[in-house]
Every structure is written in C-alpha cells, then in structure tokens.
C-alpha positions as CSV (number, residue, x, y, z in Angstrom):
1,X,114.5,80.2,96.1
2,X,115.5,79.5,99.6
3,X,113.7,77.6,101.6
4,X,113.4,77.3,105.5
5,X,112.2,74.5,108.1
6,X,111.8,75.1,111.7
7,X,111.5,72.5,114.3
8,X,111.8,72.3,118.2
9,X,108.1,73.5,119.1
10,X,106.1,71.8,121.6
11,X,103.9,71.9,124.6
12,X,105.7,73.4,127.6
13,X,104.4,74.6,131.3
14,X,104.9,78.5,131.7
15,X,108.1,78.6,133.0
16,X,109.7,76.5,130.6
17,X,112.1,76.4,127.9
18,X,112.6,75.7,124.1
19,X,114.9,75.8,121.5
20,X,113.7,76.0,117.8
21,X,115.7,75.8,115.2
22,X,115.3,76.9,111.3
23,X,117.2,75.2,108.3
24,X,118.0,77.6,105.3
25,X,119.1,76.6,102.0
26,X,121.2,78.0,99.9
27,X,125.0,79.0,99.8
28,X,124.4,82.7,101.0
29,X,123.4,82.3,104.1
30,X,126.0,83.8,105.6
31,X,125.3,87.4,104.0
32,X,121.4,87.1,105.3
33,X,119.7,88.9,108.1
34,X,117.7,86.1,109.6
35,X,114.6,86.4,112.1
36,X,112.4,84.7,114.1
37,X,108.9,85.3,113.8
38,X,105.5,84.2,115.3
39,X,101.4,84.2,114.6
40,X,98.8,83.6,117.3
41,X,95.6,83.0,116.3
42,X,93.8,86.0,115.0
43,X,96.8,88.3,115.9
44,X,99.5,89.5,113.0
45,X,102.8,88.1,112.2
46,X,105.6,89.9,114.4
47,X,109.2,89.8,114.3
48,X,109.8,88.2,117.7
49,X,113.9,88.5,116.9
50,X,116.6,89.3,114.5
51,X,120.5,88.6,113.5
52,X,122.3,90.6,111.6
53,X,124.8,88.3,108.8
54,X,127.4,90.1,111.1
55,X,125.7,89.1,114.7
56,X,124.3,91.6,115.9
57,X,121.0,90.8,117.4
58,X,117.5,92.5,118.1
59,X,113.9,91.9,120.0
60,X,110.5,92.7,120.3
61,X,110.3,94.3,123.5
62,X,107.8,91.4,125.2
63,X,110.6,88.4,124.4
64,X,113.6,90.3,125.9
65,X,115.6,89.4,128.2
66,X,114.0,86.0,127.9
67,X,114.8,84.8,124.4
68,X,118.2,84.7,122.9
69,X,118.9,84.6,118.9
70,X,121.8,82.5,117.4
71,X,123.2,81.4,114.0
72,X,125.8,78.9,113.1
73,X,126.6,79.6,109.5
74,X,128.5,76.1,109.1
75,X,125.3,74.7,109.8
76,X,123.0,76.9,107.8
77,X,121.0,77.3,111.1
78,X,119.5,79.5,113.3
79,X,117.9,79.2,116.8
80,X,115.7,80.6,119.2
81,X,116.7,79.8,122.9
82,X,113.4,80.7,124.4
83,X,113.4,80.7,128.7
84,X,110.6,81.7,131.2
85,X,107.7,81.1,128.2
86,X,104.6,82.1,129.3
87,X,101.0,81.5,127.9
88,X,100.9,84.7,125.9
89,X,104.6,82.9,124.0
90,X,102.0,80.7,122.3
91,X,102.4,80.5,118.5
92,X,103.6,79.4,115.3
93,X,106.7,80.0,115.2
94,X,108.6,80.8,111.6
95,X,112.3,81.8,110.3
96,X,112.7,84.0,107.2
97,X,114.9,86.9,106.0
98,X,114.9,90.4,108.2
99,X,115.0,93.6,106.9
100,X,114.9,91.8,103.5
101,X,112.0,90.9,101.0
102,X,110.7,87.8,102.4
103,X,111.7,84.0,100.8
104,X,109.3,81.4,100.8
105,X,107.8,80.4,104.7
106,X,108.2,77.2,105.6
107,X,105.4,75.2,107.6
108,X,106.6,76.8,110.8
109,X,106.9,75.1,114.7
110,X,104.0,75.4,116.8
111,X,104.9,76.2,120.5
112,X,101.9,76.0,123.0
113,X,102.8,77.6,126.7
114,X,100.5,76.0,129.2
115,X,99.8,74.1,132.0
C-alpha cells in the first residue's frame, strides 16, 4: 500500500508563498498521476492540482495561475509551489493518486493564510 507524507504547511500573511512537498512510497511512482488536494473546515475535499506520470499538469480554476505542480521522480516527490496565498488558500493540504482509486491519506500539512 503506498503511503504519502506532506510537509511545508504553515502560517503565512496573504501574499505569501509556500512550498509543500508529499513523499510516496513505493517503486512505481513514476507511472502515477499524483495531485494535490485540500479540506477547509466544513467544505469538501477538492483537487486543488494534478500531474500526469508523463508531466502534464492541471488546476482548479481558483489556484491558477498562482500555484505551480511539480514531481521529481528520483526523489519520489511531489510539490506544490503555492504564490500570492490568500485567506480563502487555508486548508489541509494532502497528496494522493489522480484520476486513480485513492491509496491511503497521509496526515496532511495544514496551511493557514492570514495576517
């Protein structure tokens, strides 16, 4: 069973900027979609953005243009660049599979936009 652990939340001024990364295990990593999601309180889980196993990328329409989706495959990683956060960004933030059958969720990063 894969597993995942994200880390890089925080509290941050609107404005600011993260980067969160997610540890997979497992030795297929390469071959996974991989996304970025987040909960507020009271609100859903939504995919806040993906990456394909062969890069290409996607994003909920309120994150774009302001986040940025990576992987390094070497590494077993991938990150969230998040810029210009603002209060309506706060959330736990978790990694899993996209377009797949969820694995296991990790314990997720909290990230906390306020001033």
């Amino acid at each position: 069973q894969v597993q995942f652990v994200e880390s890089g939340g925080g509290l941050v001024q609107p404005g600011g900027s993260l980067r969160l990364s997610c540890a997979a295990s497992g030795s297929i990593f390469s071959l996974q979609h991989m996304g970025w999601y987040r909960q507020a309180p009271g609100k859903q889980r939504e995919l806040v953005a993906g990456i394909s196993a062969g890069y290409s990328t996607n994003y909920a329409g309120s994150v774009k243009g302001r986040f940025t989706i990576s992987r390094d495959n070497a590494k077993n990683t991938v990150y969230l660049q998040m810029n210009n956060l603002k209060p309506e960004d706060t959330a736990l933030y978790l990694c899993n599979h996209w377009g797949a059958p969820p694995g296991s969720w990790g314990q997720g990063t909290q990230v906390t936009v306020s001033s």
